[in-house]
N, C-alpha and C positions, 0 to 999 in steps of 0.2 A: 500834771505832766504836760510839758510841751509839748506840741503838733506841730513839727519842723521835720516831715517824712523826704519833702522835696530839696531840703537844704543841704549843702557839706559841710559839717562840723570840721572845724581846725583847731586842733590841742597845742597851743603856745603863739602867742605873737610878738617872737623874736623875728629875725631877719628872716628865715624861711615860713615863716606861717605868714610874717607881713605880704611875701612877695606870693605866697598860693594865695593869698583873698585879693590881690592885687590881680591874679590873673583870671579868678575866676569869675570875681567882680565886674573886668572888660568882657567878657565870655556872656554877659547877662544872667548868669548863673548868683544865685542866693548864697549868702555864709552866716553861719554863727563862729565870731571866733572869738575862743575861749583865751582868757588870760590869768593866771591865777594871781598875779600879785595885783596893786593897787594901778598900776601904768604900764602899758605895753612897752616891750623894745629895751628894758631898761642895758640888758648886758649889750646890746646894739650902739648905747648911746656912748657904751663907754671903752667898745673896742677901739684897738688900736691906740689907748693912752690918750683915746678921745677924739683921735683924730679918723678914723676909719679908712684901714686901708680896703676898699671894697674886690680890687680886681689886681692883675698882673697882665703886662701886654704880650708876655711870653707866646711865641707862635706854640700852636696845639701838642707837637709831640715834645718839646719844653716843658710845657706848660704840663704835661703827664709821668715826667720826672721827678716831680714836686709833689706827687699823689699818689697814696696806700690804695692798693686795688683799683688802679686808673682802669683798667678795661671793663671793669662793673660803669664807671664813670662815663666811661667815652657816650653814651649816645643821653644822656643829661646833657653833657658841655656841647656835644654835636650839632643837640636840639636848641641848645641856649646857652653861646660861647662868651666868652671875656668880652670881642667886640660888641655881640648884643647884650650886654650888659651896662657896659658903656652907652650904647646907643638908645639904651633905659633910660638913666638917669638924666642924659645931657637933653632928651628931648620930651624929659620933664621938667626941666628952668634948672638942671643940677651943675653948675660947670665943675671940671675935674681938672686935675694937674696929676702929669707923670713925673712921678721920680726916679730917684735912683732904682735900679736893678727892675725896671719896669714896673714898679710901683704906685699905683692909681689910691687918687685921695680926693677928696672933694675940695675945690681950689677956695674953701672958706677954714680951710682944718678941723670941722667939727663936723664930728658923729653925726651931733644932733639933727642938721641938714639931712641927711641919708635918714635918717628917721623920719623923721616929716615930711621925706620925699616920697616913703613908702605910707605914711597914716594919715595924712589929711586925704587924699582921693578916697579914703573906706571911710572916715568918718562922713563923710559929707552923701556917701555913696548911699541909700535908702536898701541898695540890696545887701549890705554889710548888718550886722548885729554885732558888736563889740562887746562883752561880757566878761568886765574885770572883777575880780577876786571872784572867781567862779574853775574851782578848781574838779577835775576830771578825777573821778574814783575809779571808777570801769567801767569796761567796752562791753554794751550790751548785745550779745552775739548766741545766733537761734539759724541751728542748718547749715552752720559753716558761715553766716552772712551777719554783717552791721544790721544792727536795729535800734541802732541809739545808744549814749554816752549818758551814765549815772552824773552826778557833779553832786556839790554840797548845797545848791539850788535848786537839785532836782532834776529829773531826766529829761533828757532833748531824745523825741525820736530821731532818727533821721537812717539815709541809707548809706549815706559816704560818709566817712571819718579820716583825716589826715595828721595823724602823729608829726607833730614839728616844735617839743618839746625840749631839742638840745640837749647839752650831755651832763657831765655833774662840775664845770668850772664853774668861779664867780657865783656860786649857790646864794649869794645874799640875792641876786637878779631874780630869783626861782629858777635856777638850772641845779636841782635836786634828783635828775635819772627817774622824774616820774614816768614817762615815756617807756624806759626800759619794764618798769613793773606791769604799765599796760599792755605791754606787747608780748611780755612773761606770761600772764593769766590767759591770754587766748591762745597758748602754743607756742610763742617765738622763742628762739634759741636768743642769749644773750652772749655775748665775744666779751669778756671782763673787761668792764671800765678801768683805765688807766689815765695818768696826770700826763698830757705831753704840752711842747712846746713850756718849758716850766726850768727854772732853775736847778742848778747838781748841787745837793752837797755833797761836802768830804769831811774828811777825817780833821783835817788843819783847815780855818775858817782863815779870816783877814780879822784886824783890829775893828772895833765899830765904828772910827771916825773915816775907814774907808768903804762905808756901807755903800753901795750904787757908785763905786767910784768908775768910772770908763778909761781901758786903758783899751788905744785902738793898733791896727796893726799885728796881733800876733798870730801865732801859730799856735795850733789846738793839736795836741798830738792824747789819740787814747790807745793804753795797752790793755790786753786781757792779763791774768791769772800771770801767763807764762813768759809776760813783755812783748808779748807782739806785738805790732804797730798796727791796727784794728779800722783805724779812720784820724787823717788828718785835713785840715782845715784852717785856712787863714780869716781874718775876721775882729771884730771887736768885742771886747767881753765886758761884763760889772764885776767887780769884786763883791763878795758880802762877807758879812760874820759869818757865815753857815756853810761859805761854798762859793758856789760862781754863777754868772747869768749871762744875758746880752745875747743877741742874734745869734752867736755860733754856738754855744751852747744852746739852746733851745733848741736848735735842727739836731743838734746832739741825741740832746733829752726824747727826742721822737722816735730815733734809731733806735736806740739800748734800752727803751721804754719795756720793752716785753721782759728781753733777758735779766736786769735787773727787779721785775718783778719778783722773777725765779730767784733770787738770790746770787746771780754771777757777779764777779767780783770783776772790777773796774778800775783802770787806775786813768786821772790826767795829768799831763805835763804840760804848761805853758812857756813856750817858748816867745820871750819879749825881743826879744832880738833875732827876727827871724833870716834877714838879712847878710847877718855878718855869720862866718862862721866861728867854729868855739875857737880855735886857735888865733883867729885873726880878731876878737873879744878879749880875749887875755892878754895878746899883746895890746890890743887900745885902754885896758883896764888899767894894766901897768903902769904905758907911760905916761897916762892919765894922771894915775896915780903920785911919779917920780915926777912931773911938772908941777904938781901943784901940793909938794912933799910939807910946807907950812899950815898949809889950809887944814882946818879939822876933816873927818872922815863922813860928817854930815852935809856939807859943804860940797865937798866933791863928789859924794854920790846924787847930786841933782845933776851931773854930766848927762848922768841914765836915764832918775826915776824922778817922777814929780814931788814936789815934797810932802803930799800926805802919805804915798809910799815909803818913805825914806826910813823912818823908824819903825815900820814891818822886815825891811832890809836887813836892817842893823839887829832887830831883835834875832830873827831866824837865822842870821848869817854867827852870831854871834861873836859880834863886833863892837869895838869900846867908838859910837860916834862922837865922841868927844876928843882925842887920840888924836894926834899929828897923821897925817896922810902917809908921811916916810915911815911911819913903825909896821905899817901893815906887812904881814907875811906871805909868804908865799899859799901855804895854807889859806888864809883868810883870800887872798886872791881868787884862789879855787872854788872860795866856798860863793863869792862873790858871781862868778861864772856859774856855779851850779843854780844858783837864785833865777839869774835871767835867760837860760837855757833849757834846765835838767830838772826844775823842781819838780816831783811827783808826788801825786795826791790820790790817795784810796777815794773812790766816789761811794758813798756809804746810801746813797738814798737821792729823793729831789724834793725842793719845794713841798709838794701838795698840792691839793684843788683849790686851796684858795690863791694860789700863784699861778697855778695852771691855766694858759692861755687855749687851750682846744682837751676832749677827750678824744685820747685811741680806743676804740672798741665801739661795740653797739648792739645793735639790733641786728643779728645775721644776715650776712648777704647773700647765703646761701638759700632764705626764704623769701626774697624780694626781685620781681621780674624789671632787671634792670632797663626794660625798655617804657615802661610804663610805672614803676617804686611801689605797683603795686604790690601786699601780703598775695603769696602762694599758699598760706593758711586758711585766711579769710576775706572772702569776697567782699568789697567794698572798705576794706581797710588800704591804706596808703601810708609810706612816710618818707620825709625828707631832712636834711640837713642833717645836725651830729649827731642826731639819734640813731644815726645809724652808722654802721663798721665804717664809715669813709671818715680821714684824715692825710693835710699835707703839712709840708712846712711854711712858713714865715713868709709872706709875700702879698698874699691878698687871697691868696691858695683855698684858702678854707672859706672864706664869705664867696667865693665863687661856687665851693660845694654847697653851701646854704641853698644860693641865689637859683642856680641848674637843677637841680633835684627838686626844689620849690615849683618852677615853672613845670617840669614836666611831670610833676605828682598831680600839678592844678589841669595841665590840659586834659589827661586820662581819663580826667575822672569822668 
């Protein structure tokens, strides 16, 4: 048995457990922190398609637009904002570049940077313990209080524990919802994990040669059950076999995440023309059409679509593209305008977790004193980042909840 009564155990060292040993590490404060796969940080290394977007410069009541349960949040980000988070990394040799839609990235494009801006200070740090493939069984708790963490190495006593185990995406990384089962066995209420920020499918998929294809510019229009207009949005999307992706869909997938759990039915329409209206398209489709009446119908439809599009067109429009331009009918016209307007699609499901860029749900936040992320269960317990009911959309939104909940679970303690 270990005799680490003085120390604070930290369950995961992902982005928020790197950033609590980080803090408490400066604090002069002792850690063990636990990792269960073979390398810390691994889903860290690979957010953002690698490139990590860590923040967003959005001014704060913005920047709470973007966030489930922003008023549990607010005194996290209060305590440790976008700018000090910035003012983290830049004056740890990290330079950063803003992009579009206030999008902060590390000005080298790799993760990896953000990783090792957060893991060389703890390796080198003598008050750190780093303990990989050292995985957490249960929270040893006697009187309401932490008394140390079981693991498959054997128990650690200790008095503070900080759950920073993340939610169930990307589970090859070890984000398997252990977290949630720890927090289960001593009382916590669990919010059902769900897939967000993640792909829709439907009912009618795309060809496979237009798998990740980007078509930018559209309009995202979704109906309920009854055709109501529910939420629209302009934006870029992928096509896939299975359904649809890209930025606006995934803010999508965050919204309708619950009610589609339930079973509510979903319809989308992608409007590629969002510009023109349908009238003033049929007349340009026409004369399109009546000008270039020799040319085949594969031909002319690259006016519109690119051409790996072009024979998903023709199939679903059901269209001869080999056919003189002048044969076309009026009908086939129509069906043409329905394609880059009106097409709707049943959303039957999404992706999954292993497409799933963030989990919705958690660890209740109705057990957690949002001024301190301390358990209202159990003394000396803590937790931070998506282990718990907090989630935003697309931006740098969520490694900012990481990052805020980390710092202020580590000063609490």
């Amino acid at each position: 048995m270990a005799t680490d009564n003085n120390k604070t155990v930290i369950i995961g060292a992902g982005a928020a457990g790197l950033m609590a040993a980080n803090v408490l590490a400066s604090q002069g404060r002792e850690v063990i922190l636990l990792e269960k796969k073979h390398q810390p940080g691994l889903k860290l290394r690979i957010t953002g398609k690698g490139r990590c977007n860590i923040t967003n410069t959005a001014q704060r009541e913005e920047y709470f637009k973007h966030i489930s349960n922003a008023k549990f949040f607010a005194p996290a980000f209060d305590n440790f904002s976008n700018e000090d988070l910035i003012r983290f990394f830049e004056n740890r040799h990290l330079p950063l570049s803003s992009e579009r839609g206030g999008r902060i990235y590390p000005q080298s494009n790799k993760a990896l940077d953000v990783f090792l801006t957060l893991l060389e200070p703890l390796e080198s740090n003598p008050l750190v313990d780093i303990r990989k493939e050292c995985v957490a069984e249960h929270l040893v708790v006697r009187n309401g209080k932490i008394e140390g963490v079981d693991t498959n190495l054997g128990r650690i006593v200790c008095k503070n524990v900080i759950i920073a185990t993340g939610g169930c995406t990307y589970p090859s990384t070890g984000s398997e919802g252990d977290g949630y089962d720890l927090a289960e066995e001593v009382g916590h209420t669990i919010v059902e994990p769900l897939p967000a920020l993640v792909g829709l499918r439907t009912r009618d998929g795309y060809p496979r040669q237009l798998q990740n294809f980007e078509v930018k510019n559209c309009e995202i229009l979704l109906t309920g059950k009854e055709h109501k207009i529910l939420w629209r949005m302009f934006g870029d999307i992928y096509l896939d076999e299975y359904g649809v992706s890209g930025p606006v869909i995934l803010t999508l997938s965050r919204d309708i995440a619950e009610q589609l759990d339930r079973g509510e039915r979903f319809f989308i329409t992608i409007d590629y023309k969002p510009k023109v209206s349908k009238e003033k398209l049929l007349e340009e489709i026409k004369q399109v059409f009546s000008q270039r009446r020799t040319e085949e119908v594969y031909s002319v439809l690259r006016k519109w679509f690119a051409k790996p599009m072009v024979e998903d067109v023709v199939k679903v429009c059901r269209l001869n593209g080999r056919t003189m331009a002048k044969n076309l009918t009026d009908k086939e016209f129509n069906s043409l305008l329905w394609y880059m307007k009106e097409r709707k699609m049943e959303i039957i499901g999404d992706m999954g977790w292993k497409e799933a860029i963030i989990t919705k749900g958690g660890i209740s936040l109705k057990e957690i004193d949002p001024n301190t992320l301390q358990s209202k269960k159990v003394k000396g317990l803590s937790f931070c980042g998506e282990v718990i009911d907090l989630d935003a959309d697309t931006g740098g939104y969520n490694l900012q909840i990481a990052f805020s909940t980390a710092v202020l679970a580590a000063q609490n303690i």
